[in-house]
C-alpha positions as CSV (number, residue, x, y, z in Angstrom):
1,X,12.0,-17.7,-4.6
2,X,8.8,-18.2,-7.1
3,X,5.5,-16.3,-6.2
4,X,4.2,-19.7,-5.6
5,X,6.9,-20.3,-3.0
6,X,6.3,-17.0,-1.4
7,X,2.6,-17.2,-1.0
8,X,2.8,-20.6,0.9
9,X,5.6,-19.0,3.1
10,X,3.2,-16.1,4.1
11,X,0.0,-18.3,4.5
12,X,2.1,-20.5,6.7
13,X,4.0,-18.3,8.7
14,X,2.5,-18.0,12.9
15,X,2.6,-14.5,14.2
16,X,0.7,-12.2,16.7
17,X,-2.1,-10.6,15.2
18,X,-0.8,-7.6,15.6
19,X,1.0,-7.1,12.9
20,X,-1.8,-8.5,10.3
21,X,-1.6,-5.4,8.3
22,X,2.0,-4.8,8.2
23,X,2.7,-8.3,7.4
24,X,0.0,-8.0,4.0
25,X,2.0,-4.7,3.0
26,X,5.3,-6.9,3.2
27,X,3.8,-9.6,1.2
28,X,2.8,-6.9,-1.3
29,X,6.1,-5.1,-1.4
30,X,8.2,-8.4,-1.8
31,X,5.7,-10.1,-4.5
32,X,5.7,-6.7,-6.4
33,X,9.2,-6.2,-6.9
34,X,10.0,-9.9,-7.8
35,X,7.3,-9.4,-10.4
36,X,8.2,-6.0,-11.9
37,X,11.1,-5.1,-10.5
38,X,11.2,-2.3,-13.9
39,X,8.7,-0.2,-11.6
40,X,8.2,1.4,-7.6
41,X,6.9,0.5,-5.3
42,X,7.3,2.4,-2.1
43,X,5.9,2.7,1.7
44,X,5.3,5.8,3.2
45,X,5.5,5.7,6.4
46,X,2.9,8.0,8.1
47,X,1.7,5.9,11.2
48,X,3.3,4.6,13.8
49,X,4.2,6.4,17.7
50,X,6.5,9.5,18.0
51,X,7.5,12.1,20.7
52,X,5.2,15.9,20.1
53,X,8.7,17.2,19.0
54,X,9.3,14.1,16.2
55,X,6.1,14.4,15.1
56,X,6.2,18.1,14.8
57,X,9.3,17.9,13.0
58,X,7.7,15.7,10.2
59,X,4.5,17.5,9.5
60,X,6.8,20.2,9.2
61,X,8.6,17.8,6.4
62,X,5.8,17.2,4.8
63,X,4.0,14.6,6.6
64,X,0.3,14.3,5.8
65,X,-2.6,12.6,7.8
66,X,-4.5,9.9,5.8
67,X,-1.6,9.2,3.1
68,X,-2.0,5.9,1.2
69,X,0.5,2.8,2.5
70,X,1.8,2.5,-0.4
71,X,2.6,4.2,-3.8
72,X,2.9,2.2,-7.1
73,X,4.9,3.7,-10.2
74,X,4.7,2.6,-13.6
75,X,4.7,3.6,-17.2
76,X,4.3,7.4,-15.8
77,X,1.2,6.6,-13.5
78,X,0.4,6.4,-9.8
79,X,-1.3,3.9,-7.7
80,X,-2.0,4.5,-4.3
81,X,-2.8,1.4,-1.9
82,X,-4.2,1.4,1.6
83,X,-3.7,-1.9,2.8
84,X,-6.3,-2.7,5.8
85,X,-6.9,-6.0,7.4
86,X,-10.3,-7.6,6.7
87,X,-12.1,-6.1,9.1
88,X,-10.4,-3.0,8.5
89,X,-12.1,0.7,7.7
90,X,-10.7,4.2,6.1
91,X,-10.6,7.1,8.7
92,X,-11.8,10.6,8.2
93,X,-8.1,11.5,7.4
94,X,-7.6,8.6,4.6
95,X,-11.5,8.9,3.0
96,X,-10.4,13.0,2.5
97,X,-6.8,11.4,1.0
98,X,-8.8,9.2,-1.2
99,X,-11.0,11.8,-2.5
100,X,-8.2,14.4,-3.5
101,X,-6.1,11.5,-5.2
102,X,-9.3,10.4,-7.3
103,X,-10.3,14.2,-7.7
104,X,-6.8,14.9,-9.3
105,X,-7.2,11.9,-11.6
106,X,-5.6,9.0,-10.0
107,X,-6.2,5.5,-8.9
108,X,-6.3,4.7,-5.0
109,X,-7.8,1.2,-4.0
110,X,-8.5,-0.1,-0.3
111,X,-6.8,-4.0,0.0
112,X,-7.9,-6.3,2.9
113,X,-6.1,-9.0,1.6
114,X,-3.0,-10.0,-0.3
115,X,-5.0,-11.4,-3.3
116,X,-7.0,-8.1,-3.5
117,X,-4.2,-6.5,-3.7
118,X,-2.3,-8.4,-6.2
119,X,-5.2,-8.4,-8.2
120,X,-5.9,-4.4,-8.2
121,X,-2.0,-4.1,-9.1
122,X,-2.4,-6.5,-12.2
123,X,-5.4,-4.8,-13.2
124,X,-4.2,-1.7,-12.7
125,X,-1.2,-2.9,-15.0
126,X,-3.3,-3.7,-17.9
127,X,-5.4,-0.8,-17.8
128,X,-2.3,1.7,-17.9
129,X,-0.8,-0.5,-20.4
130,X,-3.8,0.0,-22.8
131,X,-3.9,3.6,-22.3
């Protein structure tokens, strides 16, 4: 599938609203690894619904509040990505996240859209690639 063929399949595609986030971060994932499929691109998966035991478990593991949706990897840099829909806005948790990660020299960028956030990747790209 081209990205041309992809992006029409997500703009066309009827679900809930729900899911408007999650269904961005899918478009992301997919698009990013038919692109560069020579770097990472992972999900962490930090929200969601669990039992007091489950989630006690993975703090224990090494869970942490306010981490980025997704983690980019490539030509030995990071990317962090926090996907929100349009109308969407950081919490506490994910501005402290945000401020660490940039602190500590990396990149993190806020996406309310599938454009952004194919846009901040291929920036990001040629930027690192310059370096």
């Amino acid at each position: 599938m081209k990205f041309d063929e992809l992006l029409k399949r997500c703009n066309t595609i009827r679900r809930k609203p729900r899911h408007i986030e999650s269904n961005i971060q899918q478009a992301v994932v997919k698009w990013f690894r038919m692109q560069y499929p020579r770097f990472i691109i992972a999900a962490v998966p930090n929200g969601g619904f669990r039992n007091a035991r489950e989630a006690a478990i993975m703090q224990r593991e090494g869970v942490l509040a306010g981490f980025a949706d997704l983690v980019v990897i490539a030509q030995r840099n990071v990317l962090f990505l926090e996907m929100k829909t349009t109308k969407g806005k950081l919490s506490d948790k994910q501005k402290e996240f945000q401020n660490k990660v940039s602190k500590l020299g990396f990149e993190y960028i806020v996406c309310h859209s599938f454009e952004q956030a194919r846009l901040a990747i291929e920036r990001w790209l040629k930027v690192i690639e310059i370096k």
